[in-house]
C-alpha positions in Angstrom: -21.0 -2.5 11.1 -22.5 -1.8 14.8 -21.7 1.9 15.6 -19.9 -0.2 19.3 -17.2 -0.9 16.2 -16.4 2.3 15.1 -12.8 2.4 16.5 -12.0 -1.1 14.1 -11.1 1.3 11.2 -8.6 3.8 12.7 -7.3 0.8 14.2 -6.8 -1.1 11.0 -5.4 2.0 9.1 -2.7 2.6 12.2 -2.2 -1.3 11.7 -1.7 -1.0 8.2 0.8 2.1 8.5 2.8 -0.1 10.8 2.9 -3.2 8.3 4.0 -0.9 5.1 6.6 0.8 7.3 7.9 -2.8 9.0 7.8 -3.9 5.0 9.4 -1.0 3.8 12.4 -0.9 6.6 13.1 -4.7 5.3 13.0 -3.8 1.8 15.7 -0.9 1.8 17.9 -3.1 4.3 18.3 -5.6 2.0 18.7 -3.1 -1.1 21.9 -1.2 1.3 23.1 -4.4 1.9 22.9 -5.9 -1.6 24.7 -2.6 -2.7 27.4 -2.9 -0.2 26.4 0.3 1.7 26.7 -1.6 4.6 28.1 -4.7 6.1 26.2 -7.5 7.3 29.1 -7.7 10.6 28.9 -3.9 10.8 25.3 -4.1 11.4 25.0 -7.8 13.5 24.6 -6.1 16.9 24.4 -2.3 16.5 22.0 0.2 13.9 24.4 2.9 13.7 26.5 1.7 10.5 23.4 1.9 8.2 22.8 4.7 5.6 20.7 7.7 6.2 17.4 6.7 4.5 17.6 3.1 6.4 17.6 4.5 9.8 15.1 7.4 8.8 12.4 4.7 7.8 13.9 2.4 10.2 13.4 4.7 12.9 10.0 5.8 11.9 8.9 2.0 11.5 10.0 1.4 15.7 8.0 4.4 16.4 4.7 2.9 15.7 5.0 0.9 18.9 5.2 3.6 21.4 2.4 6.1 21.4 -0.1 3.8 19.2 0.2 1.2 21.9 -1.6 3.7 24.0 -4.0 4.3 20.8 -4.9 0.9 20.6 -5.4 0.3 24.5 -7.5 3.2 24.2 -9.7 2.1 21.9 -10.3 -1.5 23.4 -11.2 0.2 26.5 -13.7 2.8 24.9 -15.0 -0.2 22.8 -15.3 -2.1 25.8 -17.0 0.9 27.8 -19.1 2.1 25.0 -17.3 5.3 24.1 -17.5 5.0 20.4 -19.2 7.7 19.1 -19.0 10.0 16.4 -16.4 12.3 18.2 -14.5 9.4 19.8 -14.1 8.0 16.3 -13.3 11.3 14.8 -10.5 12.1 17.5 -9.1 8.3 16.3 -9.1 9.3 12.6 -7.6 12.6 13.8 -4.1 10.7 15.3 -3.9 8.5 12.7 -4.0 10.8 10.1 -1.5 12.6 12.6 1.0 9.4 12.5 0.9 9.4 8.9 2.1 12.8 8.7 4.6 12.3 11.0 5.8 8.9 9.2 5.9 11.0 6.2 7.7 14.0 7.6 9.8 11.2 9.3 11.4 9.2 6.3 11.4 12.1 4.0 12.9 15.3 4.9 12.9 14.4 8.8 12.6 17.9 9.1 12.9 17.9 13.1 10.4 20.9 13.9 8.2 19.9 11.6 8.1 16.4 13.2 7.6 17.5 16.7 4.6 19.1 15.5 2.8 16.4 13.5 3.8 14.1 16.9 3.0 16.9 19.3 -0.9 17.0 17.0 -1.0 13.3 17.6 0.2 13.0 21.8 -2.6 16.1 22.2 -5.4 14.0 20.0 -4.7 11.0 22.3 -4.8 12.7 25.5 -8.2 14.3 24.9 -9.0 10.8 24.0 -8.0 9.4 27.3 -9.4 12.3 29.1 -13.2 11.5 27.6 -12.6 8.0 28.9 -11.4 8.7 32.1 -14.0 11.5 32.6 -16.4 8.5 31.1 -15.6 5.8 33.7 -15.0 8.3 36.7 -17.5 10.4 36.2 -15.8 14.0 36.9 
């Protein structure tokens, strides 16, 4: 693959992440349903009536579409712009591997301080990011 498509892979593996978590927040819904942890009316129009372990992975699954939204608009743009080198793509496999700790922290012990750092790892990886593509297009 063209070294212009280096970003393509730490894009698919946050994509992936985001699939197995959407899967895996459906799968233990149904199972806490099934159960009778929770009630279908209890749970029509609000979140808060499901068990622990639901809303940790539930919670985890909706965070994938906050900060990675700026991940992936970042790397179209460096795509687009040519900004796809070796540290470019490193920095992108750095915040993934980032959000997968997290995600892991997140539905497991949800350890709160241990969290905040794996996401505050991540929101610094991505700003250098946009930093080299800013300093890229506007030459500063």
């Amino acid at each position: 693959m063209s070294g212009s498509l280096n970003l393509v892979y730490p894009v698919m593996a946050q994509v992936l992440l985001t699939f197995v978590l959407i899967l895996w927040t459906g799968q233990v819904r149904i199972k806490a349903v099934r159960r009778r942890d929770v009630r279908v009316r209890d749970i029509a129009l609000s979140n808060d009536a499901w068990p622990e372990h639901v809303t940790k992975i539930s919670n985890n699954m909706h965070n994938q579409f906050e900060t990675p939204l700026l991940f992936y608009v970042l790397c179209g743009v460096a795509t687009m712009i040519g900004a796809t080198g070796v540290g470019m793509t490193l920095l992108a496999w750095a915040f993934v591997a980032a959000r997968v700790v997290h995600s892991a922290i997140h539905t497991t012990t949800n350890r709160v301080a241990h969290r905040l750092y794996a996401f505050t790892v991540g929101l610094t990886i991505l700003i250098v990011m946009w930093l080299v593509i800013f300093i890229r297009i506007f030459g500063a």
